[in-house]
N, C-alpha and C positions, 0 to 999 in steps of 0.2 A: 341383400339386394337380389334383385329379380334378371338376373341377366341375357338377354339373348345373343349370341353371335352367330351372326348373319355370313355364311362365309366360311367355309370349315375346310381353307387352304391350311399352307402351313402356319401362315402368322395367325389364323385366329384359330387354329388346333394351339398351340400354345400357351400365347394369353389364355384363351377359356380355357384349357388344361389346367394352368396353373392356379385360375381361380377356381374353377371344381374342385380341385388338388383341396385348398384350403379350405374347405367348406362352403362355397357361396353357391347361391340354386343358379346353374348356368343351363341352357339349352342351347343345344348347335342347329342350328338351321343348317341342313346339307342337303345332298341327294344320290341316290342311284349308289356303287356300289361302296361309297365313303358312309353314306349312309346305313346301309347293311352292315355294314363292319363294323360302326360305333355303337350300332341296339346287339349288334351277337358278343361282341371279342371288347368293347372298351375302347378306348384313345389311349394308344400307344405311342409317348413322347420320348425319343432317345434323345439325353440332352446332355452338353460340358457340364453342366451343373446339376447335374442328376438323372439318372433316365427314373421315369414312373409312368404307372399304367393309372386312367380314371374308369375301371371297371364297371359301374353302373353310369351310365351315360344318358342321360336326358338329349335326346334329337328328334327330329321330323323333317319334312319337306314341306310343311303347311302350314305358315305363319300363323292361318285365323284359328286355326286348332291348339297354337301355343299361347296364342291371346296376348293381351298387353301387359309389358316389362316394365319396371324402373329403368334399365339402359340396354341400349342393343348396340353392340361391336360391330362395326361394317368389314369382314373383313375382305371383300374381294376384291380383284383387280381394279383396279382405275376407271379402265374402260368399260366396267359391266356395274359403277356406282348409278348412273341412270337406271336402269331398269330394274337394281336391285333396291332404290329409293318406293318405286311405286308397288313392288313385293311384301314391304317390309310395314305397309299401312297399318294391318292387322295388329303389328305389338306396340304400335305408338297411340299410347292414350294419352291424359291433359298432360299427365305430370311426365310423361317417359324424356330422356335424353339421348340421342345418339351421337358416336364418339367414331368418325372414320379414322380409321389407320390405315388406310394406303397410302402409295406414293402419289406425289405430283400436289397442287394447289387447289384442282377446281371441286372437292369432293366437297367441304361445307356447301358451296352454293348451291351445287347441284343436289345435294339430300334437303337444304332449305325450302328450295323451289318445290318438290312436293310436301313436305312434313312440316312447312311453317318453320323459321327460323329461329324462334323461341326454341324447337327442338333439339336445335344442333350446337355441337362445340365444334371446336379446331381439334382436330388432333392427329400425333404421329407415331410411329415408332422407329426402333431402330432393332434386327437381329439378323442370323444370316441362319437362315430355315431350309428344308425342300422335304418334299414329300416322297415319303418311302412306298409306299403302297397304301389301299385305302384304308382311314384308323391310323397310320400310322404315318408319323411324320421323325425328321433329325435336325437338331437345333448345334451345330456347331458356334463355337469360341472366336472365331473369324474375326468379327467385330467385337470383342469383348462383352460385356456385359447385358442383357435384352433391356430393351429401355421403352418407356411409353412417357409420352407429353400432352397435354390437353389442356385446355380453358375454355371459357367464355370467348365468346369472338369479340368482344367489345372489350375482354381483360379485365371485368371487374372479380374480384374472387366472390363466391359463390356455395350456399352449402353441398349442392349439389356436387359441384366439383371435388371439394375435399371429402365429399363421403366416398367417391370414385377412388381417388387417389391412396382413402386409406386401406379397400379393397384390396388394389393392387400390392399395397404393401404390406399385408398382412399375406399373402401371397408370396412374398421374397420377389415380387417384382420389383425394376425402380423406376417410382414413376413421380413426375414433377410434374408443377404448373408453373408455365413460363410467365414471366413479367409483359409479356407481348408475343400474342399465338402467331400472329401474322410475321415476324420475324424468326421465329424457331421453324415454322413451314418452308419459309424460302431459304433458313441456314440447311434444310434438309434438302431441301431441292438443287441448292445450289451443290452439293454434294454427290448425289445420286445420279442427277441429268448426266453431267458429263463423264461419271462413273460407266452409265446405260451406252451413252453415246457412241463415248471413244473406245469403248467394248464391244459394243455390236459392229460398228463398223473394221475396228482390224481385226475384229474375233480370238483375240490375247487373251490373258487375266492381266488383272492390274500389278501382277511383279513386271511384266513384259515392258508395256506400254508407258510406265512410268519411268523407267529406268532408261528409254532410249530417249536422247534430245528431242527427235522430231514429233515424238507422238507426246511427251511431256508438254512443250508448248501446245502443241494442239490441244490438251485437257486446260493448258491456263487460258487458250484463249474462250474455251468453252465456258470456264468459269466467268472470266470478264463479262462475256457479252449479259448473263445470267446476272451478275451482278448489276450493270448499267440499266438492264431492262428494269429490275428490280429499284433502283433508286429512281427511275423515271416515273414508278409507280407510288414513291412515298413511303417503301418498303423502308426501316432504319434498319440498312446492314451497317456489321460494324464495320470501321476501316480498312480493318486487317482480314477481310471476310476470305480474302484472296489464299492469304497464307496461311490463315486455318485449315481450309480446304485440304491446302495441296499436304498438308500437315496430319490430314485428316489421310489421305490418298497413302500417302509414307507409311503410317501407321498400319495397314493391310497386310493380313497374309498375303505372299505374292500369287499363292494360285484363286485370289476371288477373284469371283464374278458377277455380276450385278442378274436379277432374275429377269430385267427384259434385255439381254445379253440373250441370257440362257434360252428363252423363249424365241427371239428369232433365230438364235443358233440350229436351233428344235423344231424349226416350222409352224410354232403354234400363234396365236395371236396376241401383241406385246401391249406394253404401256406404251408403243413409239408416239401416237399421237397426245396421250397425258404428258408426257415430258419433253422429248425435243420441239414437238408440234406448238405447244402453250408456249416455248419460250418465242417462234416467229410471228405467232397471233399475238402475243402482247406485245413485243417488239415494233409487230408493224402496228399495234393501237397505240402508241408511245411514240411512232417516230423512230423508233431507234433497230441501227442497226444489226442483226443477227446473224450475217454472213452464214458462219462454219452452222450454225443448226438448218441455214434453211439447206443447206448442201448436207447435212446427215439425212435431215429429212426425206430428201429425192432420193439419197441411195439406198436407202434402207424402204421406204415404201411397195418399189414391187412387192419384197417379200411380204411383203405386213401385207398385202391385197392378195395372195397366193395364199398365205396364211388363214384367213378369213372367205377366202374362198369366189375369189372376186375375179380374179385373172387366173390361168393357166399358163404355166410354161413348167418345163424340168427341171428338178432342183440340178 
């Protein structure tokens, strides 16, 4: 397969890593000095499950010079899938698919909206990544195992998909297709959000904040409202969505961090509005209640607008 990844953060230095790794023709859409470093030195992956180097490296910065793909990886932030949707015109022909893996819910629609929705799947991953320098990225054990998920947005199986999937797994990735894309998104969000939230607001890792009464509730009731909004929507969580989570939280090295944690910690611009921001715009499209997000939301925006370059004041 013909693969582009769009995005040459740490999660999609990875994935595409690992399918370069394995033989499959990957190109990295990148740029500027990540760029130079993957045409001279390679993609440099230090990983729990192996460090390796992809020495001859297929990249550019010019989609219509890499021409159209069987599948392009979206890998960048949340916030920059708009504008990377209308970039990325060049590698999608009749038959190509694209597979976002970022966080948050709205990345299908928003890559449908320009690429026709026939183009897009669902999809997600799961690993705890960060970027070393350019070329080179480190993929810790944090979370256990790196995982990808994808389907059809409708959940029909499809050969497209299962040619995807055997990719990945001829790869030593593990990658599933869920019985329902739309509830494996929101099992992920429901996860992360409050992961992001209750991190960036006391600025802990989640050994800290989980272990003390007052900020533990505060992560349950972040989950709550996330789930309420969520079945207002039709979404089938399951019962127990609640104590998976927080089962999910437990399971954590105590020094993680979630990366829009890290990134408002860092001054740079977050996924705050992909994830606390989508739970009070749906919330209020639902009727329902979202207290504790629209209140992370307020105190965490100055920064995100300082961030971005909107307001002035001293850190």
């Amino acid at each position: 397969m013909r693969i582009a990844v769009f995005g040459t953060g740490a999660v999609g230095s990875y994935f595409g890593g690992r399918l370069a790794q394995a033989g499959e023709d990957v190109v990295f859409i990148a740029r500027g000095e990540n760029l130079k470093a993957l045409l001279k030195d390679g993609l440099r992956v230090d990983s729990a499950k192996g460090d390796f180097v992809v020495r001859s490296v297929q990249a550019s910065d010019d989609p219509a010079q890499v021409g159209v793909m069987d599948v392009v990886l979206v890998g960048v932030k949340a916030w920059q899938v708009p504008e990377a949707a209308e970039a990325m015109r060049p590698l999608v022909g009749p038959e190509t698919f694209v597979v976002p893996l970022q966080n948050g819910l709205e990345a299908p629609g928003q890559l449908a909206a320009v690429l026709g929705k026939e183009h897009v799947l669902g999809g997600l991953c799961g690993l705890f990544t960060s970027i070393v320098g350019p070329g080179h990225i480190r993929h810790t054990d944090h979370g256990g195992e790196p995982w990808v998920r994808f389907g059809e947005m409708d959940n029909r199986r499809s050969e497209r998909v299962e040619r995807l999937q055997k990719a990945f797994m001829q790869a030593r990735v593990k990658a599933e297709i869920p019985p329902d894309i739309q509830v494996a998104l929101w099992m992920k969000f429901l996860f992360v959000t409050p992961l992001s939230g209750v991190g960036a607001v006391t600025r802990a890792p989640v050994g800290v904040w989980r272990n003390l009464q007052e900020t533990r509730e505060t992560a349950q009731q972040a989950v709550q409202e996330i789930i309420a909004v969520g079945r207002a929507r039709n979404i089938g969580l399951p019962e127990d969505a609640m104590s998976m989570v927080m089962t999910m939280f437990d399971g954590l090295r105590p020094e993680v961090t979630s990366s829009m944690q890290r990134d408002v910690m860092e001054g740079r611009p977050s996924e705050l509005d992909a994830l606390i921001g989508v739970v009070v715009r749906f919330g209020r499209e639902a009727d329902v209640g979202t207290p504790l997000h629209a209140f992370t939301y307020s105190i965490l925006l100055p920064m995100e607008l300082r961030a971005r370059g909107k307001v002035e004041f001293p850190a």
